[in-house]
N, C-alpha and C positions, 0 to 999 in steps of 0.2 A: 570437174578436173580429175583425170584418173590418177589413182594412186600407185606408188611403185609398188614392188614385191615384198620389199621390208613393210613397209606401212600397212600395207594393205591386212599382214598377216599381223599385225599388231592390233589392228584397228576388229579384225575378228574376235584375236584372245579376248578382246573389253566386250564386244557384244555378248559372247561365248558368259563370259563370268556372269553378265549384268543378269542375263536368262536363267543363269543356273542361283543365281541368290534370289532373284521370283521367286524360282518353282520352290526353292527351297523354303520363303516364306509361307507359298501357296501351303505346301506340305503338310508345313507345322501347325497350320491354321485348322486345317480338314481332320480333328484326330476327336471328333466328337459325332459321330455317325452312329444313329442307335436304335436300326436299323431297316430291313429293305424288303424286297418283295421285286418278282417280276412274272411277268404273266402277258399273252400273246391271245389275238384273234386271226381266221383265219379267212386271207384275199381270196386268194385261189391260182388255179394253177394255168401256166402262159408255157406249152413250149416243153412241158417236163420239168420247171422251173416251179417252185411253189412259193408263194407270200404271205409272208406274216406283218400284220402290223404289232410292235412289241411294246410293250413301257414297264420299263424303271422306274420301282419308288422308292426312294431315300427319305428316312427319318431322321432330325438331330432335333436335340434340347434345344426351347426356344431360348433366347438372350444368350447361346454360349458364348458368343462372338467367334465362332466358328464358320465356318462356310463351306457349301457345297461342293464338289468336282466340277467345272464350268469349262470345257465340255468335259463328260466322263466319257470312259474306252470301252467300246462293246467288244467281244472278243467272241467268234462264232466255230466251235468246232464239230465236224464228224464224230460220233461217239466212238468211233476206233482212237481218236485220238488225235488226226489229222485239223489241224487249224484251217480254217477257211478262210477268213479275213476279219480285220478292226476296221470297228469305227468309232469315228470322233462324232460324240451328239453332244449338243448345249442343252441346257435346260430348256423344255418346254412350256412349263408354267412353274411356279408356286402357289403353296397355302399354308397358312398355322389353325391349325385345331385344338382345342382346350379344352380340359374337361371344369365347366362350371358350376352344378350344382349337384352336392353331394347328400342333400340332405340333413336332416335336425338328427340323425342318431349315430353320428360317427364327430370323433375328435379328432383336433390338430389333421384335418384332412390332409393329402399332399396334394403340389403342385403339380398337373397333369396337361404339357402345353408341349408341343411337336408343331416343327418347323416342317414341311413337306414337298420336297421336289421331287418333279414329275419330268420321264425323259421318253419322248416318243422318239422310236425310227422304224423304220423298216428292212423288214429280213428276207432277202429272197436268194434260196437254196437251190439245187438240183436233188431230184429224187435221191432217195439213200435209204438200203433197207434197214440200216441200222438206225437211221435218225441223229438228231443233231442237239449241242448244249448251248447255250448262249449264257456269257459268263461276264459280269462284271467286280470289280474291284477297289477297294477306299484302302486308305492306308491305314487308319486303325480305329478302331472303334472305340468309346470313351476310356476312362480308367478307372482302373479297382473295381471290376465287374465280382461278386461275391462269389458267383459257382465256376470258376475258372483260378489256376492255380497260381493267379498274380502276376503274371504277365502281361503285359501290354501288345495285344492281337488287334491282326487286321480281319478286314472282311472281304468275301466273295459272296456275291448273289447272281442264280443260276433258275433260266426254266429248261423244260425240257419239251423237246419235237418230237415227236414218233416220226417213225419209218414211213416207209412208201404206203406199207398196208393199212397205215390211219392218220396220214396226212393231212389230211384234210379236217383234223383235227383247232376245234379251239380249246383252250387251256381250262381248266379250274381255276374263278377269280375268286380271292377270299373275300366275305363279303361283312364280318364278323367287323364290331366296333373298332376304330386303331385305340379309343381309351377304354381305360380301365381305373379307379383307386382301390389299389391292394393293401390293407392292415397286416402288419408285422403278426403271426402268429392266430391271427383272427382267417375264416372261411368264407372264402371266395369263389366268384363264374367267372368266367372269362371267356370266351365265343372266338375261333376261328374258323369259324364256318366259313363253305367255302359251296359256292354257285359253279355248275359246269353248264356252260348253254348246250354242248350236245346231249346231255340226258347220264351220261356218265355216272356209274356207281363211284362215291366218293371215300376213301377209308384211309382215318386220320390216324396220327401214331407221332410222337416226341421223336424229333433226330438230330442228328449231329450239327451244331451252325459248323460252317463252314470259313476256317482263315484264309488268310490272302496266299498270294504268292509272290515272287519277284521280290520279297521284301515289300509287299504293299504299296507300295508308292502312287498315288493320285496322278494319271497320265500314262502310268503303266499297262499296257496289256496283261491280262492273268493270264495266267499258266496254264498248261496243257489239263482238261480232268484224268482221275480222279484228284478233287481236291481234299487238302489234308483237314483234319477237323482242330477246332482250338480246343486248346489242353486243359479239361476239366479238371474240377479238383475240390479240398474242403468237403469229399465224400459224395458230391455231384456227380453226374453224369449223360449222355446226349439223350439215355431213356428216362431219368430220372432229375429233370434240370431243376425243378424248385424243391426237391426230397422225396421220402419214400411218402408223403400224406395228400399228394398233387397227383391226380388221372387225367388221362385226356382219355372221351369217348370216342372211341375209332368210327362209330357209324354218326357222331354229330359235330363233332371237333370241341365240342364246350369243355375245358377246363376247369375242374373243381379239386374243392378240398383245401386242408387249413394251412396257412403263407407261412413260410420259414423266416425265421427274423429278418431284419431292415438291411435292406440294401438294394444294390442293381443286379439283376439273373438274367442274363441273355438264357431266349424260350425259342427253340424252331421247332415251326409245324409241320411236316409232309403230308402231303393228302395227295394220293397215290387215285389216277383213275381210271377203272376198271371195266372194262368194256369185253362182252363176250366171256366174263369171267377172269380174263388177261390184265394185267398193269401194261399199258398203254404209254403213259408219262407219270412222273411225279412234279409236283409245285412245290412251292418251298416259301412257308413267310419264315420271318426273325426279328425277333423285337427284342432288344431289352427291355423289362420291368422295372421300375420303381415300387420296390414296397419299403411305405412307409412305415414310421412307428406313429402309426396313428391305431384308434380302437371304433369297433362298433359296438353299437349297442344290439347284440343278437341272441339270439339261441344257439348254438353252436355247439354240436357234437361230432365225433368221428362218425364216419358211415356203418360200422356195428363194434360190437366191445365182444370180445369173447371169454367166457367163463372155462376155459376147455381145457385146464390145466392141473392143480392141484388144490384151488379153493371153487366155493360158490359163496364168496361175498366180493360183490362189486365198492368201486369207490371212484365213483364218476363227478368230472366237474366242467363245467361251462370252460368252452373254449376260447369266450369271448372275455375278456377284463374288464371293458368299459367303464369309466368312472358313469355313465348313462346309467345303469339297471341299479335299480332301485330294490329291487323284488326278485327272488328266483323260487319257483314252485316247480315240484316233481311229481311223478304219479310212472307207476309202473302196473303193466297190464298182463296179465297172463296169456297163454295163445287163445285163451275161448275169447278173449276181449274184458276180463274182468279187471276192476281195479284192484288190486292185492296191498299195494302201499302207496304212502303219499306223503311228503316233505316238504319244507318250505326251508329248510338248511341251503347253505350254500354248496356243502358236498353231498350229495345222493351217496348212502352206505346203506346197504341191503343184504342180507342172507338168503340166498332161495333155497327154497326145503326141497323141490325136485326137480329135477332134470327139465328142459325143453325151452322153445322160442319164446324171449319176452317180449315186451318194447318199451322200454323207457319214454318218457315224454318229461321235453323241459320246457315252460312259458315262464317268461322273465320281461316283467312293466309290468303286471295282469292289473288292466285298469287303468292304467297309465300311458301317456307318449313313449312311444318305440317300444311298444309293447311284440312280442317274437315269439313264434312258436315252433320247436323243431320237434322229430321223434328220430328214433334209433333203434332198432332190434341188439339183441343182448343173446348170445347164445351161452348157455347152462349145460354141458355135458363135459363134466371134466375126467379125469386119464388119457386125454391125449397127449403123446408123449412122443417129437419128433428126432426122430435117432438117423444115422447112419455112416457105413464105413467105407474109406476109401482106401482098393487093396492098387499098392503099385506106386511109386515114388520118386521114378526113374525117367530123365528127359527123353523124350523121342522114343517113349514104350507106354505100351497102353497103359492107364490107370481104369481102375474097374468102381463104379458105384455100386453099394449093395441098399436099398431101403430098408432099415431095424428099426421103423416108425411100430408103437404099441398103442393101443387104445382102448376104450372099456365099454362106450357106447358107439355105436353105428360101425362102420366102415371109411376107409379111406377111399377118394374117389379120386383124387385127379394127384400130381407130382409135377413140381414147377422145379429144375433144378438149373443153377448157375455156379459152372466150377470154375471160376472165380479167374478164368486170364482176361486179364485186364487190357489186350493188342488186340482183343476181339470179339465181335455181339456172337459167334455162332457157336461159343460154348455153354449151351443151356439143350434142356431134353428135358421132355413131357412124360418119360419112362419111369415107371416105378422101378425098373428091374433092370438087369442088360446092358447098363449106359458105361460108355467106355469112351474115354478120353486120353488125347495125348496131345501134351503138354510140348507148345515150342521152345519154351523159355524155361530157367531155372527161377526157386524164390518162392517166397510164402502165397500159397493160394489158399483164397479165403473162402469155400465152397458154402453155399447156403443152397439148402431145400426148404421149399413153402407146399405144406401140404394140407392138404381139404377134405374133410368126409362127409358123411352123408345125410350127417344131422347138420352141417353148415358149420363145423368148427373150423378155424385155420389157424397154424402156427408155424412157427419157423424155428428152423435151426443153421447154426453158422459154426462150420470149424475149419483152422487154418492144416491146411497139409504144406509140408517144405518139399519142393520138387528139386531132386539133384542128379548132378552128370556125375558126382562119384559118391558113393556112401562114405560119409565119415568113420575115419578110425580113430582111437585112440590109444597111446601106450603110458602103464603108466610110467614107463622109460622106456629112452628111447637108446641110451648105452650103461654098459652097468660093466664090472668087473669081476672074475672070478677069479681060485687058484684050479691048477690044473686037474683035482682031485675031488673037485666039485660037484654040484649041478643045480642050475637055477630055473625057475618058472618064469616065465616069459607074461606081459600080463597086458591083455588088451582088450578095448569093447567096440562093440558097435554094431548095428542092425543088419543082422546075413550072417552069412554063411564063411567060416576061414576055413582056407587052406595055406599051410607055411612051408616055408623051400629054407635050404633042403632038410632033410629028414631024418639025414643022419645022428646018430646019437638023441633021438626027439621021442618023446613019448607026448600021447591025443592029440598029433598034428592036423588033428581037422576041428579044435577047440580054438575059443580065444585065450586058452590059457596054459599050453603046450610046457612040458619040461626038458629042458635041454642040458647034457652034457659035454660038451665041447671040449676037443683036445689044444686047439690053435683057435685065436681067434678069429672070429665067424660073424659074416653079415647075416638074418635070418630073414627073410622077407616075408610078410601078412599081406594075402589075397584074401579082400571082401567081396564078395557079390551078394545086390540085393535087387530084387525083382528085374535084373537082367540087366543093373550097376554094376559095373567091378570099379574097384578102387587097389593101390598093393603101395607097401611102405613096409620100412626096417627099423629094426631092429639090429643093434651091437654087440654081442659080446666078446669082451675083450680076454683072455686067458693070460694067468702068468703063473709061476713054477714058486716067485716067491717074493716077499712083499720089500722096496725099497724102505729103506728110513736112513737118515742123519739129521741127528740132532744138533742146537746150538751150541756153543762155548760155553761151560762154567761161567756167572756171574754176580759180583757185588750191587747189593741195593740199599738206601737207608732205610731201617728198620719199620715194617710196619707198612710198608708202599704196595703199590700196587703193580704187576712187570707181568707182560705176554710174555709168553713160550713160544720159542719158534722151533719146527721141523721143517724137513721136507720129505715128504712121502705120498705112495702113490695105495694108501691103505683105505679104506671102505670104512671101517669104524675103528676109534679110540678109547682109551681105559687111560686115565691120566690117576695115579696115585700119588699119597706125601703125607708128610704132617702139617704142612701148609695149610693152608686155605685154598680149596680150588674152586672159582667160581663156576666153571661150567666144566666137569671131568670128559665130557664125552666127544670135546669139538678139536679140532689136531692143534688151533692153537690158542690152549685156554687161558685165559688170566689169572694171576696167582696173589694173595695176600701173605706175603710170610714176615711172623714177628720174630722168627730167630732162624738161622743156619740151618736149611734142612736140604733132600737130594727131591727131586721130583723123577718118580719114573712112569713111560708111558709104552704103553704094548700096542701096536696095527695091526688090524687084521683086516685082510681078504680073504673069507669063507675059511678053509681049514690052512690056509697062510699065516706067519704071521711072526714080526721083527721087536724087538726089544730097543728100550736107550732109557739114560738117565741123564740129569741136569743139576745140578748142586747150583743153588742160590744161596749165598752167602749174605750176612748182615752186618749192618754197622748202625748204632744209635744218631738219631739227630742229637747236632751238641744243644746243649739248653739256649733255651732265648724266651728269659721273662722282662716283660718292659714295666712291670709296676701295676700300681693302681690303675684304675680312671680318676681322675680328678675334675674340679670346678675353680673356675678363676672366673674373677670379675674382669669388667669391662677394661681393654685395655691395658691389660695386666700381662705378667709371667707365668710360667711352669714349671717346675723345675723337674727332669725327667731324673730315673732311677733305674737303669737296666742290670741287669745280674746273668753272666753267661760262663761257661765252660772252653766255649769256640777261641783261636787261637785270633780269630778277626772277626768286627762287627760293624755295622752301619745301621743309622736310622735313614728312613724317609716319611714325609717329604722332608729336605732337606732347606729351603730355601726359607723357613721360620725356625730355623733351629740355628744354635748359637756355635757348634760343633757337633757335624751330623757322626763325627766316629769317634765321640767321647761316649762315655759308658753313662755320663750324668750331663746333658747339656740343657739346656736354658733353651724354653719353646717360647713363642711368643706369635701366637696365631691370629691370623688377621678374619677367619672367618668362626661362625658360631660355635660347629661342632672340626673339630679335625682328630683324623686318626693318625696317629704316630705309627708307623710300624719296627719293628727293631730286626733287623736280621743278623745271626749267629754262624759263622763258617767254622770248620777246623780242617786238617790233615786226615781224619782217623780211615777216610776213605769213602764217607757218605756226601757225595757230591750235591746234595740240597742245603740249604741252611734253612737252621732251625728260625720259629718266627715266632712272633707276638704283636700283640696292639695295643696300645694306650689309648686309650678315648679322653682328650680334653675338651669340654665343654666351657666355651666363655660367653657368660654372663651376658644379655642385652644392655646396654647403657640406662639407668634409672635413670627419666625422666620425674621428678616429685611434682605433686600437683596438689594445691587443697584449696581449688576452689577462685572465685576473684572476688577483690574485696568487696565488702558488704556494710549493710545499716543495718541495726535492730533497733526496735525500744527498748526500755526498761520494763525488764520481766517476760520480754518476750522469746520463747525457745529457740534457738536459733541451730538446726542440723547441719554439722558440719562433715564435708566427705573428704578424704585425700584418698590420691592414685598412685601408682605409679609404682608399687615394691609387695613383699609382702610383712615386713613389720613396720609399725609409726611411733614415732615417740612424739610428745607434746611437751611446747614448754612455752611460757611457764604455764602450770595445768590451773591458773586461775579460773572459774567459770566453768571449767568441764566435766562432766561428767563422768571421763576417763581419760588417761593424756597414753594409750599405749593402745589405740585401737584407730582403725581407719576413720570411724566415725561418730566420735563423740557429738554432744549436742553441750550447748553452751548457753547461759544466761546470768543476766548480768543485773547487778540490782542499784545500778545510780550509772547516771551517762557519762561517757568518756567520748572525747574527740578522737582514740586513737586506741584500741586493745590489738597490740601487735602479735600473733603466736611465732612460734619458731617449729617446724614441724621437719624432723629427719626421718628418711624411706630408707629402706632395709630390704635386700633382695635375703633370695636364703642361703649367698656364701658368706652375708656377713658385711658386703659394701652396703655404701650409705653414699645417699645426697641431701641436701637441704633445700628447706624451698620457706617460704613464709605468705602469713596471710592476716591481714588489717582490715578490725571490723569499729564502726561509730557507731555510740548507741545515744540516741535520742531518749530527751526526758518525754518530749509530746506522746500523744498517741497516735494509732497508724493511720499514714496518709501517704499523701504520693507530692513528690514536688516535682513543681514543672517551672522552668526559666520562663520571665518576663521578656526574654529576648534570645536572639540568637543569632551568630553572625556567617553562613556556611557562604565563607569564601576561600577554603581550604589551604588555612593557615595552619590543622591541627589544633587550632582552638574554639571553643563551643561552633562546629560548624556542624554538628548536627540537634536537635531539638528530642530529648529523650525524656520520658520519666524518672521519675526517682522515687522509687516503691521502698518507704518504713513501713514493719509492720503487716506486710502482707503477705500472703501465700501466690496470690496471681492477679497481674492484673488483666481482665478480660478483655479488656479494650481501651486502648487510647485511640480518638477523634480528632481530626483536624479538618476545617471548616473553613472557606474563604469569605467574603463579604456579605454576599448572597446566599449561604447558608448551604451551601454543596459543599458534598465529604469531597475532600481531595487527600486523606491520607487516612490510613485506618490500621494497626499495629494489633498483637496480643503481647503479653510479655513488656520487655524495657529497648525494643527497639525504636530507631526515633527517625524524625524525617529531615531529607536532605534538604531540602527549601527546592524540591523538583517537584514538577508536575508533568507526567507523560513526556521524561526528557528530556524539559523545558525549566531552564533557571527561573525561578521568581523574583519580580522588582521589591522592593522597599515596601510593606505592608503589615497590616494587622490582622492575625487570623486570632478564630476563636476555638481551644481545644477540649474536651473532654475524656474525663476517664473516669474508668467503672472498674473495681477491685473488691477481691474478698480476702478480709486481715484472716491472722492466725488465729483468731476465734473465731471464724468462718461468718461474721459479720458485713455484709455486703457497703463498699463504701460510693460514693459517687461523686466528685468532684468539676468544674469546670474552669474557665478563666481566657485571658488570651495572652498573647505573645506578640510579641513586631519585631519581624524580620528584616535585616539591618543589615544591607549590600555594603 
């Protein structure tokens, strides 16, 4: 049934979305690609017409739950630039490859496992002298790659066609392992070697990976070449991608040397092939690296140590960490091949007495599993001493190298130099001499020379030069003031050459420090130039015939205060005099102490300028304001205040515990610990502050008295008594005690009483008191413990719980309680007792059996038992 025009364009928009939330799943899915390779054989030619058959290989981590480009966009252009045509290829196969056995001498190995898609199609061009790029593109490649500045990039992978004139041309296919396990900081191979079927000289070299284009997008054609490289970073770079301790051999493609800490490093190879002497095409793999923090068990040293500096004692150590080595032994050889030293230390420290080639040698296991053996040459010729300067500092003007490299033995042989613009590989020279650079961009360049001589020493040196479009100036002002009758020096710095405008009244106007006498004010301008920089900036001087000032009004203050000075003037410096106090005499407006009636006067001047004025500050006494003692009250209690004033009017605060906050003597009655009263003092006499003071009343915490809960003694037994709660006690009656005026008499009793009552009052230190009392029985028996026959805890408040009762003892260790069967079901120290619970659970009508163990006041151990029936 056809659809109308409304519908039918509705029924598109849903299609139109439904494809665009696909692709945009597709998208999201694809961002683990880690990475590629492409490489071409050659059909032959039909017509003028020539064929290639091509393949694309994509890598990604196995299990990411990622997925390939199904079909990916091949994208064929002219090397001028000119696009030829896309194509859409599906995957042609898959495979997952693993790396499984790593061996008994490395730890925590990593996981080494790549997903593998394979994209066949084919390429048929028409002749072209320039030759053609075949470009593909992923939308990004994993994340948090380490030598890359934390961005999340995409990829492009590209081979390349020659021309007409080697057409006929098949590629370089890398033939080198896709695995590898890298050790974080430990010495590794790694092989991209690379097979050319026509005979092709092959010459490898680290280069830029390549990002996407179009925004990456999976389905997208890439972009036109040249393509842009992703943005290194973390001190990386396209020639340097795993650090400065990583080679790649241009004539075998093997990668060595020791791993930079743990992570992912995106690594591409070019291997450029050379026919006739000619680069022909370049190849291109790219892989990210996984180096783990894993270790081996190796020998592992740098590829040589140089002595070439200012000592000849070495301090060499295994580059490997391995919790595996067991053993490290050293032996150093002289160049005839003698053993000179030998160690079994973990760091090789050595002095060599003369100059010339050693060789170190480390074996570590000797005798044992993973047993390793490496050597290293050591060179010994020290004063070499890598110097030099860079004349020129100026954008878009040469800059000149000079070599002021020194040395003591041999000669310098070769000059490796890199001045340091970071937008390009083709600022480097092999020149000892001569080398001249210019700088497109402004900003600090970090210029390193690596130099070599002829005994085999090499060192480097690194320094930053600032390259600018103007030379800085500085002034140390930039306007100033004179009087007419003047002349001022002018004062500025900076690298070159000044000329200053104009030059009237100017003396050394080709100095940065020119003096000037100006009749009118005058702009002066400073023209720098430095190695063919100019820069020009001003300078102000302003002239005047004579110096403004008006002072403030006459002023009253109370006595003793502290008052700014105001002027207003247009004066360069101040002279404040008086008999005052002046805190700071030299600033236009100073603050003043004054304790009686005096004038202040202050002089301005600009240069031979300069204006007069005076100020009379007057005084007046604060009126008196004494509020009294501090005092202490007890808990609950009054205050009675006591103020004393001169002032014609007065207030206390706070006002809301005061009985009349504007009576001179009012009734405080404060509701917190400490409170400050304050008292303020006013009068007429002219001193607009009121005089002040504080009372500090402090009251008392409420005396709780405490001595104790009542108690049992025997006869004759001592019995320590404590009270709390104040700092004096009084006892009464002082029957029994030892002292009745002290917190902690001790008491004994010589015939038993069913009831010795004390009366004991507590005493803070203003003087209050409370009372409290304490009732002790003294038993005639001796010491034991009594324990009820019975006990009814139905929580009536009466015997509902089952406790001791310790005469005569100091502690008792334990009380036991015991059910039928002879299982503890309660167990106490001291006089606590039990509920008739068990784990929560109320107990029925029964008879338990208890125990307790105590030691009296003669530390005589007592032991008792019996039992009890607990009675619901």
């Amino acid at each position: 049934m056809p659809l109308d025009k409304r519908t039918g364009k509705a029924a598109m928009r849903k299609i139109v979305l439904i494809l665009t939330l696909i692709a945009f799943s597709f998208i999201a899915k694809a961002d683990h690609i880690t990475g590629g390779e492409m490489f071409y054989t050659y059909i032959g030619n039909s017509g003028g017409t020539y064929s290639y058959n091509v393949t694309l290989k994509l890598f990604m981590r196995c299990n990411s739950g990622r997925q390939f480009p199904d079909p990916a966009v091949i994208s064929i252009f002219e090397k001028g630039g000119t696009r030829i045509h896309d194509l859409n290829t599906p995957i042609s196969s898959r495979e997952t490859i693993q790396l499984t056995s790593f061996g008994p001498c490395i730890t925590d190995p990593p996981v080494v496992c790549y997903e593998v898609a394979y994209y066949h199609f084919v390429v048929s061009v028409p002749a072209s002298a320039e030759g053609y790029v075949v470009a593909s593109q992923v939308n990004y490649r994993i994340r948090g790659i380490s030598n890359l500045d934390g961005s999340q990039v995409g990829a492009t992978y590209t081979c390349d066609i020659p021309g007409t004139a080697a057409a006929d041309n098949n590629s370089a296919v890398f033939v080198g392992s896709d695995l590898v396990a890298v050790c974080a900081n430990n010495y590794f191979t790694y092989s991209f070697a690379a097979a050319d079927p026509d005979g092709d000289q092959i010459r490898y070299s680290f280069c830029s990976a390549y990002n996407s284009t179009n925004g990456g997008s999976n389905g997208t054609p890439s972009g036109n070449p040249p393509y842009p490289s992703v943005p290194y970073g973390n001190g990386f770079s396209s020639s340097g991608p795993l650090g400065g301790r990583v080679t790649i051999d241009p004539n075998t493609g093997l990668i060595s040397g020791v791993a930079p800490p743990a992570g992912v490093y995106v690594v591409t190879v070019c291997a450029e092939e050379i026919r006739n002497g000619t680069v022909i095409g370049t190849q291109r793999k790219d892989l990210q690296i996984n180096i783990a923090d894993c270790n081996i068990a190796a020998a592992t040293l740098e590829p040589d140590y140089m002595l070439c500096g200012t000592t000849r004692t070495c301090s060499v150590n295994n580059l490997s960490t391995s919790p595996l080595i067991l053993s490290t032994d050293w032996d150093v050889f002289s160049q005839a091949g003698v053993n000179v030293f030998t160690s079994s230390s973990t760091t090789l420290t050595y002095t060599f007495p003369t100059n010339g080639v050693y060789t170190i040698r480390l074996i570590v296991n000797r005798g044992h599993d993973c047993t390793d053996t490496t050597t290293a040459p050591i060179y010994v010729f020290p004063g070499l001493l890598p110097d030099f300067n860079a004349v020129g500092i100026c954008i878009g003007k040469p800059t000149v190298f000079i070599d002021r490299t020194t040395l003591i033995s041999g000669s310098v042989n070769s000059w490796s130099w890199d001045f340091g613009e970071s937008t390009t590989t083709n600022d480097v020279s092999t020149s000892q001499n001569n080398n001249v650079y210019t700088y497109p961009f402004t900003g600090p360049k970090d210029i390193r020379l690596i130099v070599t001589t002829t005994d085999g020493c090499r060192d480097t040196v690194i320094k930053t030069t600032e390259i600018i479009d103007k030379p800085p100036i500085t002034f140390a002002f930039r306007d100033t003031l004179i009087c007419i009758t003047d002349q001022v020096q002018l004062q500025a710095s900076g690298t070159g050459n000044f000329t200053w405008s104009p030059t009237t009244n100017m003396i050394n106007a080709n100095t940065p420090n020119p003096t000037v006498a100006p009749v009118v004010t005058t702009i002066y301008y400073a023209d720098l130039e430095t190695d063919g920089c100019k820069n020009r900036d001003s300078v102000t001087v302003a002239v005047v015939d004579h110096v403004d000032l008006s002072v403030m009004n006459d002023t009253l203050i109370c006595r003793g205060d502290t008052i700014r000075l105001h002027i207003v003037s247009d004066g360069l410096h101040y002279t404040w005099t008086s008999a005052g106090q002046i805190i700071d005499p030299a600033v236009q407006n100073p603050s003043v102490i004054t304790q009686a009636s005096a004038p202040y006067h202050v002089l301005a001047v600009i240069g031979s300028c300069s204006a007069n004025g005076n100020i009379n500050v007057n005084t007046v006494p604060y009126p008196t304001a004494k509020a009294g003692a501090d005092t202490l009250i007890c808990y609950n209690t009054f205050a009675q205040l006591h103020a004393v004033t001169d002032g014609s009017s007065w207030q206390w605060t706070p006002a809301s515990t005061l009985t009349d906050a504007r009576s001179l003597t009012p009734v405080a009655h404060p509701v917190v610990p400490v409170t400050n009263y304050i008292f303020l003092s006013f009068d007429t006499r002219g001193c607009p502050k009121p005089g002040r003071d504080t009372v500090m009343v402090t009251m008392l915490p409420k005396i709780i008295p405490f001595a104790g809960h009542d108690t049992s003694v025997i006869v004759n037994q001592p019995l320590q008594l404590h009270a709390s709660g104040g700092d004096h006690y009084v006892w009464s009656p002082n029957f029994g005690l030892s002292a009745d005026n002290i917190a902690d008499p001790v008491a004994i009793f010589g015939e038993p009483s069913n009831n010795v009552r004390y009366r004991i009052e507590v005493f803070n230190i203003a003087g209050c008191s409370e009372v409290t009392s304490l009732s002790i029985r003294v038993f005639a028996t001796g010491p034991t413990v009594f324990v009820p026959t019975a006990f009814t805890p139905n929580n009536d408040g009466r015997n509902d719980v089952l406790r001791p009762i310790a005469v005569g003892m100091k502690v008792i260790e334990y009380f036991n309680i015991y059910n039928r069967w002879g299982q503890l079901i309660f167990t106490t120290r001291g006089d606590k007792g039990w509920d008739g619970m068990i784990a929560g659970q109320q107990q029925g009508n029964n008879t338990y059996v208890w125990m307790v163990k105590a030691i009296d006041y003669n530390d005589k151990p007592y032991f008792e038992k019996g039992t009890v029936t607990l009675i619901r």
